[in-house]
TORMARDREN-71779 format. One line per 2 residues: number of its first residue (from 1); their letters; for each residue x, y, z of N, C-alpha, C. Coordinates in pm, whole numbers, plus 32768, in hexadecimal, padded with zeros to 4 digits. Example, Ala and Ser with C-alpha at 12.3 -4.5 7.8 and 13.67 -1.06 7.14 Angstrom:
<recs>
1) AS) 8527,7DC7,830C,84CE,7E3E,830C,8528,7EB6,830C ~ 8505,7F1F,82C4,8557,7F96,82CA,850A,8003,8313
</recs>
This chain:
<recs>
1) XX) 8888,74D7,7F35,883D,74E2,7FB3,87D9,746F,7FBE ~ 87C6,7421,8042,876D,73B3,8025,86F3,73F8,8050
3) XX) 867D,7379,8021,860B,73C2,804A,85EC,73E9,80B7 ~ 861C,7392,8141,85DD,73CE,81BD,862E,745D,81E7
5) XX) 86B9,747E,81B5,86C3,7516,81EE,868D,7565,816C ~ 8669,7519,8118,8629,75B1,8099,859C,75C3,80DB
7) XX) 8535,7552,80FA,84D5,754C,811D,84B9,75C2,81A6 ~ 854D,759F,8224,8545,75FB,8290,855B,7677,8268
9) XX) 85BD,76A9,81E2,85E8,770A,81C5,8552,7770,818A ~ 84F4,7725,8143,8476,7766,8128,843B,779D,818E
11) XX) 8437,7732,8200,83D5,776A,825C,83FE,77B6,8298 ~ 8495,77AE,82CD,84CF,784F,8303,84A4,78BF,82A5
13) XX) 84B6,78BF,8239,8498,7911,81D7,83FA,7980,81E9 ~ 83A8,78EB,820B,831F,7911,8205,82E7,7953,82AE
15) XX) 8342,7930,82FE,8344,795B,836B,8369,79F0,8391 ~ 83D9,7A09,8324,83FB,7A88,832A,83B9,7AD7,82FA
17) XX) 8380,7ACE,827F,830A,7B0D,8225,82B4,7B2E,82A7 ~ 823B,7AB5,82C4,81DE,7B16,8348,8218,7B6A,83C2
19) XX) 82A7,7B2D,83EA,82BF,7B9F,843D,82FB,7C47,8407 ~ 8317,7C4B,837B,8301,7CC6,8333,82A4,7CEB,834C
21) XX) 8232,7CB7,8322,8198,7D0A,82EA,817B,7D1B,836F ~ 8174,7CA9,8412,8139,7CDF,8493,816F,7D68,84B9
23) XX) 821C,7D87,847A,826F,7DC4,84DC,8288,7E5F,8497 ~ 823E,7E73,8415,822C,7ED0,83C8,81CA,7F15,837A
25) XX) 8127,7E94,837A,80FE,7ECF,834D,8050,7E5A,8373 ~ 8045,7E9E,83CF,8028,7E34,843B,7F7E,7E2F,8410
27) XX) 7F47,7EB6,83EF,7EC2,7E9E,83C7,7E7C,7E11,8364 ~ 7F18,7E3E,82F4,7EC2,7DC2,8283,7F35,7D25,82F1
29) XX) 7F76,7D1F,8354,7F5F,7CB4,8377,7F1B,7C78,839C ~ 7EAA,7CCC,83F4,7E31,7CB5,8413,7DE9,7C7A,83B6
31) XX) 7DB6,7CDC,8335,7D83,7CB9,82A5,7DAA,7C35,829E ~ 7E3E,7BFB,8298,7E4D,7B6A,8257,7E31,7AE6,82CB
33) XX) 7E3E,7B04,8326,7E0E,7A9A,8385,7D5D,7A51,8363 ~ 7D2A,7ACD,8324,7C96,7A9A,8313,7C93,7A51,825D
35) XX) 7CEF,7A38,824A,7CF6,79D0,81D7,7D04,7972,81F4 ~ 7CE0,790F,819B,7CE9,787C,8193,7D63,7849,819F
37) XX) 7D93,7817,81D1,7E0D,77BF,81FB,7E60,77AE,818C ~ 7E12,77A2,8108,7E49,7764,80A3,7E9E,77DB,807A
39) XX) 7E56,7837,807C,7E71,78BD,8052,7F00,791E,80A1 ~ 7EF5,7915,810F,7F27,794F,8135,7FC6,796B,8142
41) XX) 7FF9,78BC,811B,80BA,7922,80F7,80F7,792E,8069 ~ 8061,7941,8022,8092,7983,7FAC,806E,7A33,7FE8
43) XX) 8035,7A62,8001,7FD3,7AD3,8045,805D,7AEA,8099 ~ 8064,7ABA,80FE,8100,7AF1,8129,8158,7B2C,80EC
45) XX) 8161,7A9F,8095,81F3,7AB0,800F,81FF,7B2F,7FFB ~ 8179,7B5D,7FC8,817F,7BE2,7F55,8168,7C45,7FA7
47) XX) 813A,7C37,8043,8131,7CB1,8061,8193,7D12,80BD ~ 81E8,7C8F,80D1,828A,7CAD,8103,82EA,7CD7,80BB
49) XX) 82C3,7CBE,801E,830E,7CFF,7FAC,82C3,7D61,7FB5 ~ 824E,7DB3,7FD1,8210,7E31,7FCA,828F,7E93,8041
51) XX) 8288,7E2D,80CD,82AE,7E7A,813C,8350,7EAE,80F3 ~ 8370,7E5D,80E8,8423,7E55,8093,8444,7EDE,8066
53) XX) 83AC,7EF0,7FED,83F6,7F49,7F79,839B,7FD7,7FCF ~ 8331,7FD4,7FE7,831B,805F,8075,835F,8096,808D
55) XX) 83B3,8042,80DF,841F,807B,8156,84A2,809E,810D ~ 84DE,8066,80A5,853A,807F,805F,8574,80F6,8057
57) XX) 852E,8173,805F,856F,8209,8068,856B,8214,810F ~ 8528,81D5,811B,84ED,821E,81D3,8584,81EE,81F7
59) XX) 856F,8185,81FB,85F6,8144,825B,868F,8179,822F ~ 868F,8181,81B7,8731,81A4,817D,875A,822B,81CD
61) XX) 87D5,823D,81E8,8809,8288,820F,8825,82FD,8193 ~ 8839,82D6,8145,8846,832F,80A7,87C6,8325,805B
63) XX) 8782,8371,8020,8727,8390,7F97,877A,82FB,7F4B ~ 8813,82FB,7F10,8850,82AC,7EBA,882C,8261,7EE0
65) XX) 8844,8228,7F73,884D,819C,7F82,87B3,8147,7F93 ~ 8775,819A,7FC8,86CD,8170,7F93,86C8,814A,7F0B
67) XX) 86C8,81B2,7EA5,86BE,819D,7E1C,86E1,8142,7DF1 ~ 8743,810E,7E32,87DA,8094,7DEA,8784,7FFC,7E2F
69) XX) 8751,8026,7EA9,86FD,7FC2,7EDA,8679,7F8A,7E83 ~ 8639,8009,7E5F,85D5,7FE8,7E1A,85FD,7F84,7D8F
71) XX) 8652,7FE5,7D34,8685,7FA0,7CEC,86A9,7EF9,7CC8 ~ 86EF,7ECA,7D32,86FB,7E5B,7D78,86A6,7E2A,7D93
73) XX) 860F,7E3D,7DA9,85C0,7DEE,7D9D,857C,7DDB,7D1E ~ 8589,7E4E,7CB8,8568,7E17,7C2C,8579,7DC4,7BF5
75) XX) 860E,7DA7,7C07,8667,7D56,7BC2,866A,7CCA,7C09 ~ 861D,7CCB,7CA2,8630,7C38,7CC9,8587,7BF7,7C91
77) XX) 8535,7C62,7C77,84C3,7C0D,7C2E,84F6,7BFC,7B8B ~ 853C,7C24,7B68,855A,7BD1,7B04,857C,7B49,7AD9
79) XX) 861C,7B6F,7B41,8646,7ADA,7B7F,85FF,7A4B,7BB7 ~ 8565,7AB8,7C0E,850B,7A09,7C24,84E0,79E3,7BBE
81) XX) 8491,7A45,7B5F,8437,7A04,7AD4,84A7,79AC,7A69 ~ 8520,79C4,7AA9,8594,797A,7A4E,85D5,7929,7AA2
83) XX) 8593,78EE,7AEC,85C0,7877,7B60,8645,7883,7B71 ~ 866D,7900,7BB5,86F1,7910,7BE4,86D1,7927,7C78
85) XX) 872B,78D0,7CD0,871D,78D6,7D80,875D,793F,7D95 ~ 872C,79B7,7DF9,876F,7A1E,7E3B,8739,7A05,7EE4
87) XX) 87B6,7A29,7F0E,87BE,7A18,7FCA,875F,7A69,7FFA ~ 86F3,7AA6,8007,86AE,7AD8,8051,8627,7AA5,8067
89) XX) 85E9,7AA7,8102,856E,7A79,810B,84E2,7A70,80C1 ~ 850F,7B13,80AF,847C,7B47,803F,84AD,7B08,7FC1
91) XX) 84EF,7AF3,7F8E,84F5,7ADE,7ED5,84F6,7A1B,7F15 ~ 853B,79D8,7F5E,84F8,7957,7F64,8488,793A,7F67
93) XX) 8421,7960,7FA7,83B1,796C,7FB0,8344,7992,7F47 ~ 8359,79E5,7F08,832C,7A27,7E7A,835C,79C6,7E3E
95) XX) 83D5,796F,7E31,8406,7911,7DBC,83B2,78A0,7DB9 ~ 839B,787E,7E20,8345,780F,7E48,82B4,782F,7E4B
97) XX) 826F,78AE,7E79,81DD,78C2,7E44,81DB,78A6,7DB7 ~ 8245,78FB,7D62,8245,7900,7CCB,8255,78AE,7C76
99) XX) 82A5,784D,7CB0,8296,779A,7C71,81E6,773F,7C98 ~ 8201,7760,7CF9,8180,7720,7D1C,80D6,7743,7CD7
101) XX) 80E2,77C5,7CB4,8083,7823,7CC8,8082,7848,7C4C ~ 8027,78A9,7BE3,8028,791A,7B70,8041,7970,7B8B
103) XX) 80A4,79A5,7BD2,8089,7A37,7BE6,80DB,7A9A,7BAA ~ 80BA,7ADD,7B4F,80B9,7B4E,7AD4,814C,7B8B,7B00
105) XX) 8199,7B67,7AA9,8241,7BD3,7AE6,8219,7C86,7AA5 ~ 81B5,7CAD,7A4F,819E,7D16,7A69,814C,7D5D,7ACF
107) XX) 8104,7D41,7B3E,80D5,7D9A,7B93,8172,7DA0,7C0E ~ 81C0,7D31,7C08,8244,7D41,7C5E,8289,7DB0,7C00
109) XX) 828D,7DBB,7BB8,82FD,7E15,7B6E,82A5,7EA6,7B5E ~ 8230,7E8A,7B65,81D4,7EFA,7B2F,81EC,7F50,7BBB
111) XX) 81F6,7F17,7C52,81E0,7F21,7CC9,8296,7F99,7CEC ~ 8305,7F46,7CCA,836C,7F85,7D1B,8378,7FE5,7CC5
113) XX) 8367,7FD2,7C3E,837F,8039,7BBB,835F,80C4,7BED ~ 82B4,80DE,7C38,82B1,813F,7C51,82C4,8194,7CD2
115) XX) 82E8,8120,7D27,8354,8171,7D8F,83E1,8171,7D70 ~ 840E,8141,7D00,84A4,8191,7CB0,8463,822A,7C92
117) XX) 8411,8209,7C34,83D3,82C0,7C0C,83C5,82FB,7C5E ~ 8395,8300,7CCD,837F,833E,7D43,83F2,8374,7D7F
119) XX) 842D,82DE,7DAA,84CC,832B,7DDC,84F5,8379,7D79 ~ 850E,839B,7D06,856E,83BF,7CBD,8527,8454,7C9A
121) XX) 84CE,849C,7CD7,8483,8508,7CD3,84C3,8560,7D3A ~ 84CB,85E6,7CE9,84EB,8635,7D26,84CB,8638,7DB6
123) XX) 851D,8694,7E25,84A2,86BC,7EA1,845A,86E3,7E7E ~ 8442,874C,7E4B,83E6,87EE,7E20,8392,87AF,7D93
125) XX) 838C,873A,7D75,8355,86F1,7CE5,82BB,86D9,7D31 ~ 8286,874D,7D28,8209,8710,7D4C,81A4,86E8,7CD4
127) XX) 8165,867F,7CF6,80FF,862D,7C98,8094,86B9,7C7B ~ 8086,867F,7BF7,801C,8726,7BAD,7F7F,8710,7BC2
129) XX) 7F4E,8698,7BAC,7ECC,863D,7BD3,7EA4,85DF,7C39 ~ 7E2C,85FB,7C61,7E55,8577,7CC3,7E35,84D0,7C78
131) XX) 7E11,84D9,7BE2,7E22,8458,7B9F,7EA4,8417,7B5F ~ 7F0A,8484,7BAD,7FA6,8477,7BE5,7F98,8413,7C51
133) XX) 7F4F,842B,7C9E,7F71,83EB,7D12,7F0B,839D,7D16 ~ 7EBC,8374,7CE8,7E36,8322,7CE2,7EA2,8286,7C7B
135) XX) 7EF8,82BC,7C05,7F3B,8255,7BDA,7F82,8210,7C34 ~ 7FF4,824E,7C77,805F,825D,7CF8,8005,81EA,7D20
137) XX) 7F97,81E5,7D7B,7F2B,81B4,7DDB,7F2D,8113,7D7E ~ 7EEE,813A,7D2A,7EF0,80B6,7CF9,7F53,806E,7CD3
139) XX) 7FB7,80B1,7C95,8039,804B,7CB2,8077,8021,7CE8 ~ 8047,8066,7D5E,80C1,8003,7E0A,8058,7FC6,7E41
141) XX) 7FC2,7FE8,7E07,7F74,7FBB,7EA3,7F18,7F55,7E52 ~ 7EC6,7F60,7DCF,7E7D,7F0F,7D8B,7EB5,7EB4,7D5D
143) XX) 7F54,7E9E,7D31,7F9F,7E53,7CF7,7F93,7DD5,7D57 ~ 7FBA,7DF4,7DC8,7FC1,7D79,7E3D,7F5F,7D34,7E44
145) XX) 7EE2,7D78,7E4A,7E5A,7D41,7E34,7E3F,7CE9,7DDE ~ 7E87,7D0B,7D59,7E64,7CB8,7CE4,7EC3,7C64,7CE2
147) XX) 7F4B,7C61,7CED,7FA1,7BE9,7D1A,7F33,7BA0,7DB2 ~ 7F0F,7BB0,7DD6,7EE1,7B3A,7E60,7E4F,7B07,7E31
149) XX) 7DFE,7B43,7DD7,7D93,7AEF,7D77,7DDF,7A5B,7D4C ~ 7E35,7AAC,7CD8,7E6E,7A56,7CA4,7ECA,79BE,7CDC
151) XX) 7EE2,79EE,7D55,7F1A,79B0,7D78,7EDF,7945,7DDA ~ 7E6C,7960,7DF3,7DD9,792F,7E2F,7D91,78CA,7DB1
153) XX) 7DE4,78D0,7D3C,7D98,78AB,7CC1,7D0D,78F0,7C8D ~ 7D03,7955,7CB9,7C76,79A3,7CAC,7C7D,7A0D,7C26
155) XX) 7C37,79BF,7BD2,7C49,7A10,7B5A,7B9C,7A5F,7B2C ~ 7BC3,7ADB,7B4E,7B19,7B07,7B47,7B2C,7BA6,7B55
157) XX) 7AEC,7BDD,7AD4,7B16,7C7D,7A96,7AAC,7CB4,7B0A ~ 7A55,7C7A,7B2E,7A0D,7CDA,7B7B,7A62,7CF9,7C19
159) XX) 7A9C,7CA2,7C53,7B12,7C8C,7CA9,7B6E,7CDD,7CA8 ~ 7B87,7CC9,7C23,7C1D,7D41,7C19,7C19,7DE6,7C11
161) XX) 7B75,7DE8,7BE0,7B3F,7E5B,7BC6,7B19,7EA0,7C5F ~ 7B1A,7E59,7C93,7AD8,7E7E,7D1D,7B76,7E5B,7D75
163) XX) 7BCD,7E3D,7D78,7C5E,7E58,7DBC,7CB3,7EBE,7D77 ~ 7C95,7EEA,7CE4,7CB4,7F7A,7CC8,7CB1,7FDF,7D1E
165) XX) 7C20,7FF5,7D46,7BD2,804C,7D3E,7C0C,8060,7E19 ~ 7C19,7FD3,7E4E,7C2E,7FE0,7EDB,7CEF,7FF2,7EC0
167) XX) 7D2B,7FEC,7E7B,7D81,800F,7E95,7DAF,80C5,7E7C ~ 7D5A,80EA,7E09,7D93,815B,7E22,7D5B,81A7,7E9B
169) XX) 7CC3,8167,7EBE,7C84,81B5,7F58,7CFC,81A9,7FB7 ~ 7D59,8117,7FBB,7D9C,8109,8023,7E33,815A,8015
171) XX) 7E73,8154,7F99,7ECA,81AF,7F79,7EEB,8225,7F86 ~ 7E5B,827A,7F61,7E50,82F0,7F7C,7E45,8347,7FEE
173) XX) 7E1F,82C2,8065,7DA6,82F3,80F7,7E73,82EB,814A ~ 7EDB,8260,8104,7F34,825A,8164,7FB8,82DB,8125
175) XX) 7F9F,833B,80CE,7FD7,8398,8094,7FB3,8412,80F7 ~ 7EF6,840A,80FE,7F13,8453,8144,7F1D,8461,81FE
177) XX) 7F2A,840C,8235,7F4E,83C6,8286,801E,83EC,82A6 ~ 803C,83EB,8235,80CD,840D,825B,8117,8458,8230
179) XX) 809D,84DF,821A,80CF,8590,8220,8118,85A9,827E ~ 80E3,858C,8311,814C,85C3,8365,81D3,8592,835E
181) XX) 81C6,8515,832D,825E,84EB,833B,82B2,8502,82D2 ~ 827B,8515,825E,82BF,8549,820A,82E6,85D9,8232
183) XX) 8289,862E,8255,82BC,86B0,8257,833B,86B3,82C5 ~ 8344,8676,8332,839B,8670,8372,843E,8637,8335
185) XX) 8415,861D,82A6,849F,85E3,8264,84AA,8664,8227 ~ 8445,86A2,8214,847E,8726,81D6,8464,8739,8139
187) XX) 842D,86DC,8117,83D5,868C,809C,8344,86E4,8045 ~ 832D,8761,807E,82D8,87B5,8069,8247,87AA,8024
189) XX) 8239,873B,807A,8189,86F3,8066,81B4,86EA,7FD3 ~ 81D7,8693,7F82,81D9,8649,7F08,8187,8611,7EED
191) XX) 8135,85B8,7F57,8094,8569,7F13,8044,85BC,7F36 ~ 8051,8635,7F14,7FC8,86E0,7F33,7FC6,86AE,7E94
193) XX) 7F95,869A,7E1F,7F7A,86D4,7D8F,7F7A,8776,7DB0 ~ 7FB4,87B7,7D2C,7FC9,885D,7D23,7F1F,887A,7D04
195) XX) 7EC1,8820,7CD8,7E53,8864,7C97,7E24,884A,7CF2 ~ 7E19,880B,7D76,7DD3,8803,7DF9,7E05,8875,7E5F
197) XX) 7E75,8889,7E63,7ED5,88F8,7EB0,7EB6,8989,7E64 ~ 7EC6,898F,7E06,7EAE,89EE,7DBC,7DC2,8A1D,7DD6
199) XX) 7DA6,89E6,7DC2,7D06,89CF,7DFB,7CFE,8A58,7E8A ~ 7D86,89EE,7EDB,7D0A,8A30,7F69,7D9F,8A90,7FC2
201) XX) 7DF6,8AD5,7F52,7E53,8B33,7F35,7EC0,8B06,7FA1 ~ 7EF8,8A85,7F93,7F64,8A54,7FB1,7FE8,8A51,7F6A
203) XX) 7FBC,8A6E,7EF8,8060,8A5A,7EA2,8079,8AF3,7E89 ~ 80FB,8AD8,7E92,8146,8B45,7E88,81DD,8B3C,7E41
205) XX) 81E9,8BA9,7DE8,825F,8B9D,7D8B,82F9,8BCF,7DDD ~ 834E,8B88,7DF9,83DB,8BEE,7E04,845A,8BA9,7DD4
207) XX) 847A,8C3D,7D5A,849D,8C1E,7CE7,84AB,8BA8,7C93 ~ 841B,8BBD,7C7B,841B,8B51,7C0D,83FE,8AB9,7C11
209) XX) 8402,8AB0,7CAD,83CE,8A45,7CE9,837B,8A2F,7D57 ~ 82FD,89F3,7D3A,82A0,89B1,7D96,82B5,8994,7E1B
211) XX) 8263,89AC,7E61,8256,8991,7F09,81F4,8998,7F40 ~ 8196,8923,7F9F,814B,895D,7FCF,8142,89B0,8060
213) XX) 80D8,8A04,805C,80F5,8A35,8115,80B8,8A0C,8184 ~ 8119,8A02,81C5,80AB,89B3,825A,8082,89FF,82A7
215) XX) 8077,8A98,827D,8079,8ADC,82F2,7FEB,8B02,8304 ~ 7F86,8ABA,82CE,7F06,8AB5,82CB,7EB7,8A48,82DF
217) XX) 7EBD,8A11,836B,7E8D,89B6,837F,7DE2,8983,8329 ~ 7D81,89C5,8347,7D0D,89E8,830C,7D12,89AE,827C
219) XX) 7D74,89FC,822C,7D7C,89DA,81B8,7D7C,896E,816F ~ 7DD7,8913,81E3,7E16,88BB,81C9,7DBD,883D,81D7
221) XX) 7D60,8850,8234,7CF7,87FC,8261,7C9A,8806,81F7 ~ 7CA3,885A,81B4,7C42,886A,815A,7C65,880D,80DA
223) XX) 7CE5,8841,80B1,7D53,87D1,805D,7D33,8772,806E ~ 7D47,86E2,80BD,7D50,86A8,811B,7CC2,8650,80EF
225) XX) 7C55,86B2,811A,7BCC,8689,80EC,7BA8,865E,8070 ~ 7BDB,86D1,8040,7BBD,8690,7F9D,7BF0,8633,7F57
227) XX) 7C7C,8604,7F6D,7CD5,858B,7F4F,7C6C,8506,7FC7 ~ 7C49,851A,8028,7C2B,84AA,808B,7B86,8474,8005
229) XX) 7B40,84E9,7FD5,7AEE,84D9,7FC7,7AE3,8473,7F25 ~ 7B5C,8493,7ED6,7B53,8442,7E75,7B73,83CF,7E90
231) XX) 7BCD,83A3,7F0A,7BEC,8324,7F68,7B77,8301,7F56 ~ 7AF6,832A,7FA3,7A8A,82DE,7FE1,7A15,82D7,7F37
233) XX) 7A3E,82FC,7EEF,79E7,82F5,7E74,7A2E,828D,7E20 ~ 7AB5,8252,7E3F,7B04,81DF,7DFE,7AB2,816B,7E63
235) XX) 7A92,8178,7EF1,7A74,8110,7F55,79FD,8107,7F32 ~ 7990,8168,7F1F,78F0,8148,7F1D,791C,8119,7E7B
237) XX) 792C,8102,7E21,791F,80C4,7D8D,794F,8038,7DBA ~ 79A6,8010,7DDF,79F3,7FA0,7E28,799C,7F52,7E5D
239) XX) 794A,7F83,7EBF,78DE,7F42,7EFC,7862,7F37,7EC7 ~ 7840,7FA0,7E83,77CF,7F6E,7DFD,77D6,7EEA,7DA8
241) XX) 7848,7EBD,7D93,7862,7E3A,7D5E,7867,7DCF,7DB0 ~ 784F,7DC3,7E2C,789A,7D67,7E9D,7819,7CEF,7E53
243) XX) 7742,7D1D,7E22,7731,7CC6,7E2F,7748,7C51,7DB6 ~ 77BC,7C99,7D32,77C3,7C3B,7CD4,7844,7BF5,7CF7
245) XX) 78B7,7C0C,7D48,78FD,7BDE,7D65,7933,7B6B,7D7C ~ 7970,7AFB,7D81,7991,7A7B,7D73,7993,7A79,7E25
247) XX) 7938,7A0D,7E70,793E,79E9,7ECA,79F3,79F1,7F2B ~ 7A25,7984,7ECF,7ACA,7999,7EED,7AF7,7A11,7EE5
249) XX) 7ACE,7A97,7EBC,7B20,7AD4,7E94,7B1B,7B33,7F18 ~ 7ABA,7B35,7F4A,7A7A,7B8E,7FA9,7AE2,7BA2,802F
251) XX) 7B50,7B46,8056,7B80,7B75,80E1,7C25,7B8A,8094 ~ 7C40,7B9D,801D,7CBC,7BD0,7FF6,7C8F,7C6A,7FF0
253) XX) 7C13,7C84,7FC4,7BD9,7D51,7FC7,7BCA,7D64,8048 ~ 7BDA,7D24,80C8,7BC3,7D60,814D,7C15,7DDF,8157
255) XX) 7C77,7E02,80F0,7CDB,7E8E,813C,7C66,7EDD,811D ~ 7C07,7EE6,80EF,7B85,7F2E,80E2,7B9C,7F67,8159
257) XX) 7B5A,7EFF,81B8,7B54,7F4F,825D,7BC9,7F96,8278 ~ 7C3C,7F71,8250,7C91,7FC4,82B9,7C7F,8092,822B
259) XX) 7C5E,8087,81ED,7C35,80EF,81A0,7BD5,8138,820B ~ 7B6C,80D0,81EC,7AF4,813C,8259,7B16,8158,82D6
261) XX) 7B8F,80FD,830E,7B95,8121,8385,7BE5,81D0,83B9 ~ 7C54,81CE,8322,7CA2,8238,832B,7C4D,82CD,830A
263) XX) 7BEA,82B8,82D5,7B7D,82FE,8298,7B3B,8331,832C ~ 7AE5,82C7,834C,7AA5,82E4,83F8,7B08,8356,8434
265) XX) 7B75,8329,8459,7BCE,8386,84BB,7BE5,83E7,8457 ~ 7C25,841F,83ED,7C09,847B,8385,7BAE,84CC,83E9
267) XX) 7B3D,84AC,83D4,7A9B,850A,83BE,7ABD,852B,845D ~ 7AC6,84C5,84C8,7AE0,84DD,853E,7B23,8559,856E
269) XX) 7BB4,8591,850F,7C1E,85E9,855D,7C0B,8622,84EB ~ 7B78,8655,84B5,7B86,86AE,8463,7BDB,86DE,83E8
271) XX) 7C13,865C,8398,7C81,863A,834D,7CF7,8698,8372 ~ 7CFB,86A0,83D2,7D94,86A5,8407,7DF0,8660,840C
273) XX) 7E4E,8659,83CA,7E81,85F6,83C3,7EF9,85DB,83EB ~ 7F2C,8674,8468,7F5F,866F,84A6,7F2E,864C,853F
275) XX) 7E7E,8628,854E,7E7D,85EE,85C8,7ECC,857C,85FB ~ 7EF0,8556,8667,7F1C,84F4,86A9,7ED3,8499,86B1
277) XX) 7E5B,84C4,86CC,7E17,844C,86B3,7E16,83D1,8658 ~ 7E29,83FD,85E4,7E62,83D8,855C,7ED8,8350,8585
279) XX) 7F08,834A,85CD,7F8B,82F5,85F4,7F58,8296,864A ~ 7F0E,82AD,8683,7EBA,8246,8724,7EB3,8206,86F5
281) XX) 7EC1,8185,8711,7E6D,80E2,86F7,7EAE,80DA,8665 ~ 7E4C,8092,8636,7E48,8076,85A9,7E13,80C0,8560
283) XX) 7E46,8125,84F3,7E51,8184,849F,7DBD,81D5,8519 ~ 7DD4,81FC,8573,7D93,824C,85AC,7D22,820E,861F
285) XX) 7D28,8173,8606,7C8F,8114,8666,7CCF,80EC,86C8 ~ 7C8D,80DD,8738,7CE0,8083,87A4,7CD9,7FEF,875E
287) XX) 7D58,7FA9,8777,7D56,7F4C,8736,7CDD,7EC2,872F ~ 7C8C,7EAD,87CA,7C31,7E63,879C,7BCB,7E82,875D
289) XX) 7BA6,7F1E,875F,7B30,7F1E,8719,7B31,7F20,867E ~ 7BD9,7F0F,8644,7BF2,7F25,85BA,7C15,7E69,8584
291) XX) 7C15,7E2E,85FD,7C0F,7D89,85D8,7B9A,7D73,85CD ~ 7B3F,7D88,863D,7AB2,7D97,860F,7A66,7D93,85A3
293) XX) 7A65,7DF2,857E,7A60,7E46,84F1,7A7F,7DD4,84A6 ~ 7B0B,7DCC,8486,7B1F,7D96,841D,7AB6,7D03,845A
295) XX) 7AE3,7C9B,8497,7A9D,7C4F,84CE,7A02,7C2F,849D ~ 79C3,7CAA,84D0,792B,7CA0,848C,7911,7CAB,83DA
297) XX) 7989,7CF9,83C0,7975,7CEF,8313,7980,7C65,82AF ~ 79E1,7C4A,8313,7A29,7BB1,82E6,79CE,7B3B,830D
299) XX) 7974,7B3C,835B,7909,7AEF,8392,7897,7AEF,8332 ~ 786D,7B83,8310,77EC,7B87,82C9,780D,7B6A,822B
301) XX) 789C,7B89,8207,78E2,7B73,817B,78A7,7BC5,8127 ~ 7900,7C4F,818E,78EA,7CB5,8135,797B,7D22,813D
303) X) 7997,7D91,8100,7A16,7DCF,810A,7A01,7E2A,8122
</recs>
């Protein structure tokens, strides 16, 4: 391949990446626009490999063929860290952040690994703790964080310590965020933890297996609360660190805001989380006042 169609072949590549992240997962596109130029199609790269492995069960027509999908992406981060070319936009792109860049092949492997575990869980396998799902959180959602430091060249424990801490707020807040839609798969609230369900007398045994009930709205809000609330105790520690933080590091933690933002509407519909409201705008804001937002955080250089 000569250089000028490998060269065009990247940038299609990198083109496709942001129109993933605008066309799926549009909040943190927002988030990456307020990075530095330099930054930003590695920040793509990795966060179009986030959108990829997400959607991977959603989209399949089969449980298998999700799984087999996921799979398939294990095995193509192998293939980049072993400079082998595969045809797809996202793994060009990642091949080329990853040559260019440091960026750690364990938070990529650490990342799809545990949406293999996930997929490969029972329906009725409900998580026993919510430091079940506080891990979960950090491995799809802190991982990315710490791949886009890195990949920013930003090497700083107080940084990483503080994108931990916003990813599982953000992990946890978009879990619970997509109860309703899970339950509508028929999926029987799986990110409820049994010791949270069990709490505010949601779980229920038949034969021998776990379920929670929806037939208590109240309850559920109550549920709901208490999971939102260890969210917002991962976000206030997060932001306790913002003032040792590495200057640079500060507009890769902006998914901060979209945390508080899901939080705000939370408290708004009474953690219902079957309000509709919940769906409006951006994770619940009309959309300018949630550019805004971010806007003024990213101005004052803060998350």
């Amino acid at each position: 391949m000569s250089g000028a169609s490998s060269s065009s072949g990247l940038r299609t590549a990198f083109s496709y990446c942001v129109q993933q992240v605008r066309n799926y997962d549009y909040h943190h596109y927002l988030c990456l626009l307020e990075l530095p130029p330099n930054m930003r199609k590695a920040a793509f790269a990795l966060r179009a490999f986030n959108v990829e492995t997400a959607r991977a069960m959603d989209v399949a027509s089969d449980p298998k063929i999700g799984l087999m999908r996921l799979l398939w992406w294990k095995e193509a981060i192998d293939k980049i860290f072993s400079n082998k070319l595969i045809e797809h936009p996202v793994t060009r792109a990642l091949a080329s952040v990853i040559s260019e860049h440091k960026v750690s092949k364990n938070w990529l492997k650490r990342s799809v690994e545990a949406r293999i575990n996930d997929a490969n869980r029972e329906v009725t396998d409900i998580p026993e703790t919510l430091e079940v799902l506080e891990r979960y959180a950090e491995d799809t959602a802190s991982t990315i964080l710490y791949s886009t430091l890195q990949s920013g060249g930003i090497r700083s424990t107080v940084a990483d310590h503080a994108a931990s801490h916003i990813g599982k707020a953000s992990g946890l807040l978009l879990l619970l965020k997509s109860l309703p839609y899970h339950a509508s798969k028929n999926r029987h609230f799986p990110y409820i933890p049994a010791e949270v369900a069990e709490k505010h007398g949601l779980l229920v045994n038949h034969g021998g297996q776990k379920e929670i009930r929806l037939d208590s709205r109240e309850d559920l809000c109550n549920a709901v609360f208490d999971m939102a609330s260890v969210a917002n105790a991962h976000l206030l520690k997060a932001r306790e660190l913002r003032g040792t933080v590495p200057t640079e590091a500060l507009p890769v933690l902006l998914p901060a805001v979209s945390a508080e933002v899901i939080l705000d509407t939370l408290k708004r519909v009474q953690f219902d989380v079957f309000d509709p409201r919940l769906t409006r705008g951006i994770l619940g804001n009309p959309p300018l006042l949630f550019q805004l937002k971010l806007k003024w955080y990213s101005w004052r250089g803060k998350y």
